[in-house]
N, CA, C and O atoms as a MOPAC input file, in Angstrom:
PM7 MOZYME 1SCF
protein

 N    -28.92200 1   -51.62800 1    66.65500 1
 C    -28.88700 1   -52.34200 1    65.39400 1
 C    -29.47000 1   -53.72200 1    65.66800 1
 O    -29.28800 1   -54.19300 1    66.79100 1
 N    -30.35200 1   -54.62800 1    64.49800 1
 C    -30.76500 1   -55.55300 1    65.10200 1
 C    -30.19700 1   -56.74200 1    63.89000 1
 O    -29.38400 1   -56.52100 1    62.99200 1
 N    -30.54100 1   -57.37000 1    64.03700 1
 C    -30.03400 1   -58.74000 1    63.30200 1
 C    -31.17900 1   -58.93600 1    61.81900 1
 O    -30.95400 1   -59.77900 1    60.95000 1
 N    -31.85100 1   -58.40600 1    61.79800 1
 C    -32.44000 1   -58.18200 1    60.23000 1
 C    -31.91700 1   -57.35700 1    59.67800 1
 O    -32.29800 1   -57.24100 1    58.51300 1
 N    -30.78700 1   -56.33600 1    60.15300 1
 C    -30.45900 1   -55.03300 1    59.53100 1
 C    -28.99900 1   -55.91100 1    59.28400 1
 O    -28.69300 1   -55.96100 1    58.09200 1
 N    -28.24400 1   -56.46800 1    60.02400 1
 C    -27.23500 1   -57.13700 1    59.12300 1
 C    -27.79300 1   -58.22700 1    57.94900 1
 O    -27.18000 1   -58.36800 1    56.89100 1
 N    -28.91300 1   -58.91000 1    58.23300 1
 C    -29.21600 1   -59.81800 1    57.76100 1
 C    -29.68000 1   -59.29100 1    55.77400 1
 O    -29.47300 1   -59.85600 1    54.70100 1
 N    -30.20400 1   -58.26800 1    56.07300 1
 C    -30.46600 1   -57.59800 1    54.77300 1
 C    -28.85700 1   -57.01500 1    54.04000 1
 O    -28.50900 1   -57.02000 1    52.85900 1
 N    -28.38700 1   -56.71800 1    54.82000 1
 C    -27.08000 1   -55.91200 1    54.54200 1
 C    -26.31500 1   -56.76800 1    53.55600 1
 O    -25.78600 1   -56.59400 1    52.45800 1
 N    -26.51000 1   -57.94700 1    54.56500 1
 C    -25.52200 1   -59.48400 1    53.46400 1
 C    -26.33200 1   -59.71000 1    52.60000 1
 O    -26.02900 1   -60.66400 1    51.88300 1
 N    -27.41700 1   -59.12500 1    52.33300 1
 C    -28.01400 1   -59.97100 1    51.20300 1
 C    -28.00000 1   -59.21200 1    50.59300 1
 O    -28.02300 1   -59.70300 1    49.46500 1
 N    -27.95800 1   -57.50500 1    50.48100 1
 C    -28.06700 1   -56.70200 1    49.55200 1
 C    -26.58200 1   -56.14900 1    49.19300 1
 O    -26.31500 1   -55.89600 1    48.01800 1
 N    -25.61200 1   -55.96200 1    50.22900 1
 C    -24.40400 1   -55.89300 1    49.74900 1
 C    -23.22800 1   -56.70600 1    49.75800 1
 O    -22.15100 1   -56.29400 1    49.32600 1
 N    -23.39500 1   -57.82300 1    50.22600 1
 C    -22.39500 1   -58.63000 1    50.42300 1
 C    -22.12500 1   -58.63700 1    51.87800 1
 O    -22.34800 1   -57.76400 1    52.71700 1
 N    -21.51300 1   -60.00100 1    52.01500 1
 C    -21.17900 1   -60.23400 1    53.51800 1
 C    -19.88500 1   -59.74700 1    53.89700 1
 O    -19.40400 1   -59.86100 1    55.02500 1
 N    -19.29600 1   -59.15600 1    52.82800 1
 C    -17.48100 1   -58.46600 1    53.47900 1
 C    -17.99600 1   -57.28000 1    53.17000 1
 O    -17.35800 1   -56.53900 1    53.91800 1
 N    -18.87200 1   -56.47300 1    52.44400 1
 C    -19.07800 1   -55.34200 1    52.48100 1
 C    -18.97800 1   -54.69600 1    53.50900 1
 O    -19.58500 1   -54.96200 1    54.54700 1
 N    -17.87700 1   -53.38000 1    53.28800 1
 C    -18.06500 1   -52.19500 1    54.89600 1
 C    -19.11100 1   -52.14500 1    55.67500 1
 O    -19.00700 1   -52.23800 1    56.89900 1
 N    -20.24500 1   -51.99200 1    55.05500 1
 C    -21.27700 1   -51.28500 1    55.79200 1
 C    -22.14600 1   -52.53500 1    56.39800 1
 O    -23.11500 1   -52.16800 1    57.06300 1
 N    -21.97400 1   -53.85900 1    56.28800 1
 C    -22.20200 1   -55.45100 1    56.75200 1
 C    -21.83900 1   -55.30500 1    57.53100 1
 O    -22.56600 1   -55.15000 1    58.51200 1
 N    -20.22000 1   -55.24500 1    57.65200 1
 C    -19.04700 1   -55.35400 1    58.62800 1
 C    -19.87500 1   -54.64400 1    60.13500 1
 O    -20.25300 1   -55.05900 1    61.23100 1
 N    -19.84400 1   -52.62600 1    58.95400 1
 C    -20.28900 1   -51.86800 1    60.48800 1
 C    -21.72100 1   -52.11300 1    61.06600 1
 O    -21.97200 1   -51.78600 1    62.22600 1
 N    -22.64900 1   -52.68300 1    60.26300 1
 C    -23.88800 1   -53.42200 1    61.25200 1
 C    -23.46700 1   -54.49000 1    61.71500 1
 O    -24.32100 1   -54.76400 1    62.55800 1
 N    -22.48300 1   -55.53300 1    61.73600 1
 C    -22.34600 1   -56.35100 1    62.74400 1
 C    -21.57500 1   -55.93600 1    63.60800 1
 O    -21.90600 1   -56.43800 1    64.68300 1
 N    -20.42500 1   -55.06100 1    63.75000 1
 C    -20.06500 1   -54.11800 1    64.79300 1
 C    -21.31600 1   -53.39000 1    65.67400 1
 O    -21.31400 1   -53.44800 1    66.90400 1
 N    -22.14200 1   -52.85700 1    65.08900 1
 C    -23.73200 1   -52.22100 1    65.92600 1
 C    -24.18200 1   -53.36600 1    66.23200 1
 O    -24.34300 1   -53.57600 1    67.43400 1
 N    -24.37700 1   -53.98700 1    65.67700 1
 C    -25.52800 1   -55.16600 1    66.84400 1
 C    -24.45700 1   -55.90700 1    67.75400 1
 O    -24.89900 1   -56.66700 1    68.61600 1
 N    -23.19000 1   -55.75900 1    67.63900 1
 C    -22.33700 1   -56.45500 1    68.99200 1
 C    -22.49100 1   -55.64900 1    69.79600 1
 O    -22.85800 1   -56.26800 1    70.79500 1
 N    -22.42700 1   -54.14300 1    70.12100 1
 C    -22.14800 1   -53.13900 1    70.48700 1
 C    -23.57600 1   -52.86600 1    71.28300 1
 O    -23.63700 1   -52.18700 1    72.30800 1
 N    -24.61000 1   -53.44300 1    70.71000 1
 C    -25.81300 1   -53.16600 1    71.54400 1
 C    -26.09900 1   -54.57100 1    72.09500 1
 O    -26.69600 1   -54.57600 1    73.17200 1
 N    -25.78300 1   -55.77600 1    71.55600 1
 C    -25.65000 1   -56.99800 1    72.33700 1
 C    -24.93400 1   -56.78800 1    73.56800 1
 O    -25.54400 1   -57.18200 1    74.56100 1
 N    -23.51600 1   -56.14300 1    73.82300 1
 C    -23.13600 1   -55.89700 1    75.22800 1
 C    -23.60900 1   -55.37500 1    75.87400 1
 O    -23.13800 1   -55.52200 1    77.00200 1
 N    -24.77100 1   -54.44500 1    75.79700 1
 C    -25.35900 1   -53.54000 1    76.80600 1
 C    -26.48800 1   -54.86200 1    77.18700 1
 O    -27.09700 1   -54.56300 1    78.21400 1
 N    -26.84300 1   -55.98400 1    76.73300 1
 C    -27.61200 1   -56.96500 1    77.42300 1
 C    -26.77200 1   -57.80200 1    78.16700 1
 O    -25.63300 1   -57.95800 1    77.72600 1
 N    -27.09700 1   -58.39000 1    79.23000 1
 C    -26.44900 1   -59.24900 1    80.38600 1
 C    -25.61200 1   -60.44600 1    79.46900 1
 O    -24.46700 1   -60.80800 1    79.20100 1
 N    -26.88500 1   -60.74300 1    79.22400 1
 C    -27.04600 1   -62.13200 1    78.17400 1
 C    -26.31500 1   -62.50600 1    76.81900 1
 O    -25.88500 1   -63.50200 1    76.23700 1
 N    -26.43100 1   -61.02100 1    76.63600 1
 C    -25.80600 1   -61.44300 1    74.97400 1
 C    -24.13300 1   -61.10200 1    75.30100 1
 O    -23.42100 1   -61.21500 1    74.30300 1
 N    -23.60800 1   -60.80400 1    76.24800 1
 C    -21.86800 1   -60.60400 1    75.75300 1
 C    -21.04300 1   -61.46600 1    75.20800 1
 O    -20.08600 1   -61.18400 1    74.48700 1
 N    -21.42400 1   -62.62200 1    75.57000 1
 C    -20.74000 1   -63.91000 1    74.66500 1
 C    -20.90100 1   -63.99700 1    73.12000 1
 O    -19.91200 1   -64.46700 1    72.55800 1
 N    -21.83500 1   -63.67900 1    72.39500 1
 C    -22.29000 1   -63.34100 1    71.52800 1
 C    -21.91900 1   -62.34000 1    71.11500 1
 O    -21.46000 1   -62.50000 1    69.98400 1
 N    -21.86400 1   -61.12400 1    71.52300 1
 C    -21.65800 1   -60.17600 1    71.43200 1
 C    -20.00000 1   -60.11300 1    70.75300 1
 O    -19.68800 1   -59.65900 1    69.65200 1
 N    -19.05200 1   -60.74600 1    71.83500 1
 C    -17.94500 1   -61.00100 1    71.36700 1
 C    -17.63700 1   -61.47600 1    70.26600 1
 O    -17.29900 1   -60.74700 1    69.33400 1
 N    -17.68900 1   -62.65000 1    70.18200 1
 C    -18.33400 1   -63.74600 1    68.94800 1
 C    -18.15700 1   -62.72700 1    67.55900 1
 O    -17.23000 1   -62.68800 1    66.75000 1
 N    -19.51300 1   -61.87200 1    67.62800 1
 C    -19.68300 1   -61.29800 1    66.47800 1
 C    -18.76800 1   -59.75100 1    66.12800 1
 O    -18.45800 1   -59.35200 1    65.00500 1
 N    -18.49700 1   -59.12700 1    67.34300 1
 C    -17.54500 1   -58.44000 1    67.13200 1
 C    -16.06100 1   -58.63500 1    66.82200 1
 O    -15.45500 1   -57.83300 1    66.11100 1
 N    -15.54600 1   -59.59500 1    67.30600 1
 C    -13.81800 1   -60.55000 1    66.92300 1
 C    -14.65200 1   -60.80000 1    64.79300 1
 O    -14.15300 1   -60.41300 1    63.73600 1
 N    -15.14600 1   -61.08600 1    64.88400 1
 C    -15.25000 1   -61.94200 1    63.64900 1
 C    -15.36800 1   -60.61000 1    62.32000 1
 O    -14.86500 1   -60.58800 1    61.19700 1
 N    -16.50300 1   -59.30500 1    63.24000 1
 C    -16.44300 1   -58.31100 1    62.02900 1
 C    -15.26500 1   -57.41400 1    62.04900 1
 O    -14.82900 1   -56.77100 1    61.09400 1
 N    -14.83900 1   -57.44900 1    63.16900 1
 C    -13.26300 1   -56.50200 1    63.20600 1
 C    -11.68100 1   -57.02100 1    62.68500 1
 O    -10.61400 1   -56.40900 1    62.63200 1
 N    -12.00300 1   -58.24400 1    62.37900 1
 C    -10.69900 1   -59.36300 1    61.57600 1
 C    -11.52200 1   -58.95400 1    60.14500 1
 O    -10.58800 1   -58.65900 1    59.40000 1
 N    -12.67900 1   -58.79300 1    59.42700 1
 C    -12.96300 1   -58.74900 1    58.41600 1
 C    -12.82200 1   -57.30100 1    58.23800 1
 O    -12.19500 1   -57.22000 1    57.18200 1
 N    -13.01200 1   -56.27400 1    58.60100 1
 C    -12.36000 1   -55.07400 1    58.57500 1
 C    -11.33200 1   -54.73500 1    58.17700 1
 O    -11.10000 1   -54.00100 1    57.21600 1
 N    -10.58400 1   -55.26400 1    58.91800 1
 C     -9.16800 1   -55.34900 1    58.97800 1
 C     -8.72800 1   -55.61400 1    57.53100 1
 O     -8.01400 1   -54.85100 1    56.88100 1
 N     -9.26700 1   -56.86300 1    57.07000 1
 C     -8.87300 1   -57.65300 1    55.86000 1
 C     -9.50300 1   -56.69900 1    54.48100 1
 O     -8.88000 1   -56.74800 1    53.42000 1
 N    -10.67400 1   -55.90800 1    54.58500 1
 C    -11.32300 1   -55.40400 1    53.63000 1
 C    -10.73900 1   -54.05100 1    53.64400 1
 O    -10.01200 1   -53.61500 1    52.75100 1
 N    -11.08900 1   -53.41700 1    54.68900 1
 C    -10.38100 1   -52.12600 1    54.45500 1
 C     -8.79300 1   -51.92200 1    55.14200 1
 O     -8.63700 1   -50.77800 1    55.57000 1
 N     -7.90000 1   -52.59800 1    55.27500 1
 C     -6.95800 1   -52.13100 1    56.43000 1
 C     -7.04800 1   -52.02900 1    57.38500 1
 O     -8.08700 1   -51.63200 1    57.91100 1
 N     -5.61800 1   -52.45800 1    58.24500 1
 C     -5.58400 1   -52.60900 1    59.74200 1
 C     -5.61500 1   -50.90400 1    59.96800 1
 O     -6.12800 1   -50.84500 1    61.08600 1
 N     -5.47400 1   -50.12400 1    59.73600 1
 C     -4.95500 1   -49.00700 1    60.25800 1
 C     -5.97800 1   -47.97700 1    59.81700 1
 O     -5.92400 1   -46.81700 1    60.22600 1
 N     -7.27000 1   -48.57500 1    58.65600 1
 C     -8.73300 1   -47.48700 1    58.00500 1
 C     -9.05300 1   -46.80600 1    59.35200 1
 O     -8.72400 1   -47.21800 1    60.46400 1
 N     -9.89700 1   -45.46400 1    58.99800 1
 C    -10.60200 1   -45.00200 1    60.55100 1
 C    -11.41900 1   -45.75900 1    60.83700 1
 O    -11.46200 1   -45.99900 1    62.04400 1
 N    -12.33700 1   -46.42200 1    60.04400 1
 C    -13.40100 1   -47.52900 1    60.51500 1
 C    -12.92400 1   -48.82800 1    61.09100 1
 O    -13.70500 1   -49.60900 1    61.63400 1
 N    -11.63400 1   -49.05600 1    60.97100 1
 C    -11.26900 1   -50.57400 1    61.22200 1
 C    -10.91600 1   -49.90200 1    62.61700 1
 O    -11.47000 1   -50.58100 1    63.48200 1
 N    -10.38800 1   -49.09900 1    63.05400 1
 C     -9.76400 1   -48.67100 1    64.19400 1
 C    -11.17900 1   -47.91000 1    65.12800 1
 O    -11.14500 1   -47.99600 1    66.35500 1
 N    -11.92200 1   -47.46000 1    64.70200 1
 C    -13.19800 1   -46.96800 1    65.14100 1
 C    -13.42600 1   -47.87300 1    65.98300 1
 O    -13.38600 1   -47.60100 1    67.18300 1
 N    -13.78600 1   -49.45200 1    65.43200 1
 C    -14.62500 1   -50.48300 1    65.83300 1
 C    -13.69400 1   -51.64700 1    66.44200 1
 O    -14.31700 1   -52.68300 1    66.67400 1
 N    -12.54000 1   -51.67000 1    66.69700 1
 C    -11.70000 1   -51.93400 1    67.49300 1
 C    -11.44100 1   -51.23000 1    68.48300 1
 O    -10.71400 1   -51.72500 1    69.34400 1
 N    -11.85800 1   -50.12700 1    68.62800 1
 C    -11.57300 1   -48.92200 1    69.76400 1
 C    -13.47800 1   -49.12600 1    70.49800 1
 O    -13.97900 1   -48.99400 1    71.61500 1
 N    -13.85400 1   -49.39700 1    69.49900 1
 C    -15.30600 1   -49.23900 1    70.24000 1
 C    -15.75700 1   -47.70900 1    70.26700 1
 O    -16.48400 1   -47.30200 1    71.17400 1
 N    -15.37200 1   -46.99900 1    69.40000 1
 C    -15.77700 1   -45.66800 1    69.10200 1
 C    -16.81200 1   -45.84000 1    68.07300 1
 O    -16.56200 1   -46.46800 1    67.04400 1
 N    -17.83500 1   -45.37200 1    68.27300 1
 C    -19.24700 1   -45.00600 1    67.85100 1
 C    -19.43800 1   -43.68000 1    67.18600 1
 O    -20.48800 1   -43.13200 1    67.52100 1
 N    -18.75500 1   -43.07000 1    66.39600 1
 C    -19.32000 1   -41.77400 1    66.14900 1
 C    -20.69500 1   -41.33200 1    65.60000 1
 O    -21.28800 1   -40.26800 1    65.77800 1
 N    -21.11000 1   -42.60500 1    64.77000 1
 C    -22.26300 1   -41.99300 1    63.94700 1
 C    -23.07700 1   -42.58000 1    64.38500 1
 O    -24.17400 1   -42.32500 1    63.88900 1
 N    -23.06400 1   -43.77900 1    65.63200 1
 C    -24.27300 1   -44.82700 1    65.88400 1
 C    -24.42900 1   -44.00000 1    67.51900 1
 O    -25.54000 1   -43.96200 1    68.04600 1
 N    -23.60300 1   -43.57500 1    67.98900 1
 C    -24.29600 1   -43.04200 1    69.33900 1
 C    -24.88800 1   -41.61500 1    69.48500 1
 O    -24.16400 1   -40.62000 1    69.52800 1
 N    -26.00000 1   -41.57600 1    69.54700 1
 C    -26.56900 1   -40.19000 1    69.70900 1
 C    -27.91300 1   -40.94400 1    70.86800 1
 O    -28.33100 1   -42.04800 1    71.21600 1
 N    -28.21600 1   -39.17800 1    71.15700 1
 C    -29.28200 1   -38.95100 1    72.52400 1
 C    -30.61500 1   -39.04700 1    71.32800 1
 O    -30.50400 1   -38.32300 1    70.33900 1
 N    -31.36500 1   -39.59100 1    71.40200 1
 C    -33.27500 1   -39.40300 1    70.59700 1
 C    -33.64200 1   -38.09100 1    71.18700 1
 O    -33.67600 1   -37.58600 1    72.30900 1
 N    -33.97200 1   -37.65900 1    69.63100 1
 C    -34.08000 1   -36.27800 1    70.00500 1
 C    -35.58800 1   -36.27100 1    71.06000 1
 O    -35.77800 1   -37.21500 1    71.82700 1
 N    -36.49000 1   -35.20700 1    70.98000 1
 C    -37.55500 1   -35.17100 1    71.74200 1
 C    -38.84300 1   -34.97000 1    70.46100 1
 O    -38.65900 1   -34.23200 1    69.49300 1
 N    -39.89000 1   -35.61300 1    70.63200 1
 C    -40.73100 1   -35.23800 1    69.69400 1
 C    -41.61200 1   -33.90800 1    70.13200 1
 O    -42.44400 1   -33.43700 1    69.35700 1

């Protein structure tokens, strides 16, 4: 996930919108796999998983998904062309 894909997200659905929330959960989530970005990474994950929390419930499957760091629909293998 990259930072124009949240960046559109807030502008087209709102910045507490779910699906905001779960692209700034994806771009933390691929920020940790860089050296560099985990500070950041954190940063933006604490901040969309308290807004989760607040929008949909502490206890939604998505609020708990992305507090668990479970990926169901964002981790897959590229297929082969």
């Amino acid at each position: 996930m990259n930072r124009e894909t949240v960046r559109r997200a807030a502008k087209v659905l709102g910045e507490r919108h779910p699906l905001t929330l779960l692209a700034q959960v994806a771009l933390a989530a691929d920020l940790l796999a860089i050296r560099d970005g985990r500070d950041e990474a954190g940063r933006i994950e604490a901040t969309a998983e308290r807004a989760l929390a607040t929008v949909l419930g502490l206890h939604h499957p998505e609020t708990v998904a992305a507090r668990e760091r479970i990926r169901p629909l964002w981790d897959f293998e590229p297929l082969p062309i």
